[in-house]
C-alpha positions as CSV (number, residue, x, y, z in Angstrom):
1,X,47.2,121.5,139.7
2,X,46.3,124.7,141.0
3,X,48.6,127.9,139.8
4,X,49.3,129.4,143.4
5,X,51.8,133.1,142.6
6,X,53.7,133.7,145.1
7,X,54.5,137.2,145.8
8,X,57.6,138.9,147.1
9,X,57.7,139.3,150.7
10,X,58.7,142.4,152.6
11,X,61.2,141.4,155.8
12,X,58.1,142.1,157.7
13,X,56.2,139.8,156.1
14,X,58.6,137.3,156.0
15,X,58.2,137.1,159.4
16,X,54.6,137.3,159.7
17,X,54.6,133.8,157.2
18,X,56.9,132.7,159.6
19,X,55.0,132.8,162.9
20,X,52.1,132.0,161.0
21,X,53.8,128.5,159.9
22,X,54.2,128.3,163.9
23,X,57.8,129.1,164.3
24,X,58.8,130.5,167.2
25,X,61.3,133.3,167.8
26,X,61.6,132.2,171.6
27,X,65.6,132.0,171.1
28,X,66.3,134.8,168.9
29,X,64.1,138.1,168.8
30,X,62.5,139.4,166.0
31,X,64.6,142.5,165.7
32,X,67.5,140.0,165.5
33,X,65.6,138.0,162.8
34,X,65.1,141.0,160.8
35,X,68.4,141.9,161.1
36,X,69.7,138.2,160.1
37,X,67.3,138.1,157.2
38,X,68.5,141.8,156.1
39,X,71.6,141.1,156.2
40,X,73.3,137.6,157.0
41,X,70.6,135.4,155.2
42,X,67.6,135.1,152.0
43,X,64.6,134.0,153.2
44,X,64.4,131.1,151.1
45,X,67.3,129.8,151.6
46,X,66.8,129.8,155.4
47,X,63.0,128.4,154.8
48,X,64.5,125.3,152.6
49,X,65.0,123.8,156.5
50,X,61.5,124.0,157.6
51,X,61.1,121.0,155.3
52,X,63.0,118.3,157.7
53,X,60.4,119.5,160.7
54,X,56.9,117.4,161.4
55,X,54.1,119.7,160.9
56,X,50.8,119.0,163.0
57,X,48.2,117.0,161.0
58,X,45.1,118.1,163.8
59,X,43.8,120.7,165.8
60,X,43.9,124.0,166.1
61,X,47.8,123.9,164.8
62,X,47.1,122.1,162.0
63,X,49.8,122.9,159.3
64,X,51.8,124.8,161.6
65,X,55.6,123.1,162.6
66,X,55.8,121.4,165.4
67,X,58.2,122.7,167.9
68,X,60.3,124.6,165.4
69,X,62.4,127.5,166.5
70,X,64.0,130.7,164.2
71,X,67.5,129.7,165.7
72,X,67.3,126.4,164.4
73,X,66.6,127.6,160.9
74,X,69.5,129.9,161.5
75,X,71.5,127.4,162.8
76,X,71.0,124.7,160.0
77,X,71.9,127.9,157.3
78,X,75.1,128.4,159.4
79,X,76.6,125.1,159.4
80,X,75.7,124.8,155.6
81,X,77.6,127.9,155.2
82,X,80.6,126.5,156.8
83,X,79.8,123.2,154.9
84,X,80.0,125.3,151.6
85,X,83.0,127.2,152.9
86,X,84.9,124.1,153.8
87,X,84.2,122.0,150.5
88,X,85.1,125.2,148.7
89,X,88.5,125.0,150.8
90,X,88.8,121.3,149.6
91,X,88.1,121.9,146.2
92,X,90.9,124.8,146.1
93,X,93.4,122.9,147.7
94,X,92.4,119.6,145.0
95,X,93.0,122.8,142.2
96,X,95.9,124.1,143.6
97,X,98.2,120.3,144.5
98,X,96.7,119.5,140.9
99,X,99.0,122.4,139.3
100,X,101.3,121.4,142.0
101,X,101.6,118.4,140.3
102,X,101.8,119.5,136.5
103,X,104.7,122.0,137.5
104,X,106.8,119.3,139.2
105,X,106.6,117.2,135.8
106,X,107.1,120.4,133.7
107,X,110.3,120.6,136.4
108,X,111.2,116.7,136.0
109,X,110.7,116.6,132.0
110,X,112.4,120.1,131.4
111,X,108.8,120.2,129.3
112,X,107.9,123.1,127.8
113,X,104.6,124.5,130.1
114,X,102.6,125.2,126.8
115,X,103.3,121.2,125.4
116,X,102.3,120.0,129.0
117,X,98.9,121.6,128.5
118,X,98.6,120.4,125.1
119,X,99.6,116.6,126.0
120,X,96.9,117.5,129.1
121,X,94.0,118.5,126.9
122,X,94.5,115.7,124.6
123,X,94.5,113.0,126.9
124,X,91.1,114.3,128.1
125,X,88.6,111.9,127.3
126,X,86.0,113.1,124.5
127,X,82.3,112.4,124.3
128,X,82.0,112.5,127.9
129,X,79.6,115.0,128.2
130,X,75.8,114.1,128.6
131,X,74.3,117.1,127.0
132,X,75.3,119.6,124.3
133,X,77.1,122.9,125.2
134,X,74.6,125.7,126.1
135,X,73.5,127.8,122.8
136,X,74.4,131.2,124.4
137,X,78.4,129.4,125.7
138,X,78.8,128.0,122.0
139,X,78.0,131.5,120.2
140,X,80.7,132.9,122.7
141,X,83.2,130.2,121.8
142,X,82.6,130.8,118.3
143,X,83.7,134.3,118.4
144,X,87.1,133.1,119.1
145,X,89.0,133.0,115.9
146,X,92.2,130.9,117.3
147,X,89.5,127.9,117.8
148,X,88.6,126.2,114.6
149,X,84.7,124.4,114.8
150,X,86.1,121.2,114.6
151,X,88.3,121.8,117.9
152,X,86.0,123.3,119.6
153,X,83.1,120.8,119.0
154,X,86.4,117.9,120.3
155,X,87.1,119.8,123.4
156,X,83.5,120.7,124.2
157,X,82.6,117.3,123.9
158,X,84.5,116.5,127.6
159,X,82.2,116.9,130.2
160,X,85.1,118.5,132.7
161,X,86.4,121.2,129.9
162,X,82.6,122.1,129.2
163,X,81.9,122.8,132.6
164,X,85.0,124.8,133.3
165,X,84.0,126.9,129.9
166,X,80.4,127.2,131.2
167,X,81.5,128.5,134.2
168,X,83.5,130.9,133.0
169,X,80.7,131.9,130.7
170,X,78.2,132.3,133.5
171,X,80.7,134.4,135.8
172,X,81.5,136.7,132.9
173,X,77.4,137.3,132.1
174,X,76.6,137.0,135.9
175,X,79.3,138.9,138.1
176,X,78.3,142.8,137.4
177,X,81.6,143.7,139.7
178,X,84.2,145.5,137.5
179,X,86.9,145.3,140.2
180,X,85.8,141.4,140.7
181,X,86.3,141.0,136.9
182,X,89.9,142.6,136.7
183,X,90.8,140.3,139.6
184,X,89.6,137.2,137.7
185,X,91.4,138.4,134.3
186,X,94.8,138.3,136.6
187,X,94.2,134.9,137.3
C-alpha cells in the first residue's frame, strides 16, 4: 500500500484539484465557489459527493468526472444540511414530548420529580452497551464524589446513559465557546 500525504489545500488550490478532477464551474463561478468554500462549506465535506459520479476510464479524461458540475456538489451539501437540520428538529421534538411525557406522570402520580428519575434510571436496562466507557469519560466520572464505582460502572454499562455521558464529555473538551458553555450549564 503506498503512503500517499495529503497536504492542506489553500482555497485556491482547492479549486485547482477541482478542475483538475474535471469539474466544471459552468453554473456557479469561481469567485462564488471560493466564496462558498470560505465561508458556507469545508472542502471535504463538499468533495465526499464526487464519489456517487462515473469517472472516465479512457482517453484524454481519464480519471476526471464525467459531467460533474460545482453546483451539484453544492447542491448535494445543501440538502444534506437541511437533512441534518430536519432530523435534528425530529430528534428535539422526540426529547422534548419524551419530558412531555415524564411531567404528565409526575402530574398524574403527584410523584416526586427526583423519585421519577430514580424509578427512570433504574428501569434502564444494564449491560447494554457494546464497548467499555472511553478511558478519558471514566477518569471524569470518577472525579465525581456523589457516584460511588459500583454505580457508576451499573449506569455506564447502558448503552443510552453512556452515550448521553460521552456526549456531554466531548462537548465540554470540544466546544472552546465560554458564552456556549454558560448556555448549556442553564440547561
Amino acid at each position: 500500500m503506498i503512503d500517499q500525504k495529503k497536504h492542506f489545500l489553500t482555497i485556491e488550490k482547492q479549486i485547482e484539484h477541482l478542475k483538475s478532477k474535471g469539474i466544471a464551474f459552468d453554473l456557479v463561478s469561481e469567485k462564488d465557489v471560493f466564496s462558498y468554500l470560505q465561508n458556507e462549506s469545508h472542502f471535504f465535506k463538499l468533495i465526499a459527493y464526487h464519489k456517487n459520479y462515473q469517472k472516465y476510464e479512457y482517453g484524454d479524461h481519464a480519471g476526471q468526472y464525467i459531467h460533474l458540475e460545482f453546483g451539484d456538489l453544492e447542491d448535494l451539501t445543501e440538502i444534506d444540511r437541511f437533512l441534518r437540520s430536519v432530523l435534528l428538529q425530529l430528534s428535539l421534538d422526540v426529547e422534548y414530548y419524551a419530558k412531555m411525557k415524564i411531567l404528565k406522570v409526575i402530574e398524574e402520580h403527584h410523584e416526586y420529580g427526583y423519585q421519577i428519575v430514580v424509578d427512570f434510571l433504574d428501569d434502564l436496562h444494564l449491560y447494554t452497551a457494546h464497548f467499555p466507557v472511553n478511558y478519558m469519560v471514566a477518569q471524569e466520572l470518577c472525579q465525581i464524589p456523589t457516584i460511588s464505582k459500583s454505580s457508576r460502572n451499573k449506569r455506564m454499562s447502558n448503552i443510552r446513559l453512556q452515550q448521553i455521558v460521552s456526549l456531554l464529555y466531548m462537548h465540554n473538551k470540544i466546544v472552546t465557546s465560554e458564552k456556549v458553555h454558560q448556555v448549556a450549564s442553564l440547561l
